[in-house]
N, C-alpha and C positions, 0 to 999 in steps of 0.2 A: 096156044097153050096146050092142047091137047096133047102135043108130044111129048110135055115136059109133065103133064099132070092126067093119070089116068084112072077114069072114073068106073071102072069094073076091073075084080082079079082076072086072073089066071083061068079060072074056070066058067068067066062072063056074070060073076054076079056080081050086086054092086059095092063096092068099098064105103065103110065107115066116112063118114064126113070128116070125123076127126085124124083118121089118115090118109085121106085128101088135104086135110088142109096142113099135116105135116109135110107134103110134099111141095106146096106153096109156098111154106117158109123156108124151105131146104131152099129152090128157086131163088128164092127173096134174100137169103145166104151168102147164095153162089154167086150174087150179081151184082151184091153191096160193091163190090171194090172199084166197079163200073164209076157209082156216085163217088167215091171216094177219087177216085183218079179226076173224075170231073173238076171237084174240090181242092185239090192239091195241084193241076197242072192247066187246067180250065180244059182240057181236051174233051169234047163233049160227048158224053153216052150216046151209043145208038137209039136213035127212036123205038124199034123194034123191041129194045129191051125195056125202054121207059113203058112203051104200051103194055109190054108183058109184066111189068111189076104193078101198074096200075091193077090189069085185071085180078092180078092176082090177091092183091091188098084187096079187093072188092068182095073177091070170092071166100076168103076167109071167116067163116063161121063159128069155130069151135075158139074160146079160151084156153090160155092155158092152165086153165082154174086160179088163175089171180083175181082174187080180189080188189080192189083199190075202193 
């Protein structure tokens, strides 16, 4: 995940949490279509990308200010 999600800018200091974790849903985004084709043709996602949306779904910390 580190290539896909980077935890310091430009200049080495550290990134807000809350865009870190926009960049986990962008990820998490990018890759739905993976479950989606699983679903529609049974062709089964890569492990790699399953491992990578689990962590990803773990590391997610910030709301998007919903309520429920």
């Amino acid at each position: 995940m580190t290539n896909i999600v980077k935890l310091t800018d430009e200049l080495g200091g550290q990134r807000a949490q809350y865009d870190i974790d926009i960049d986990y849903r962008l990820y998490l985004s990018q890759t739905d279509w993976y479950l989606i084709r699983e679903q529609e043709t049974g062709e089964q996602t890569p492990d790699d990308i399953k491992q990578n949306r689990a962590v990803a779904r773990a590391a997610i910390q910030s709301s998007f200010g919903i309520q429920l």
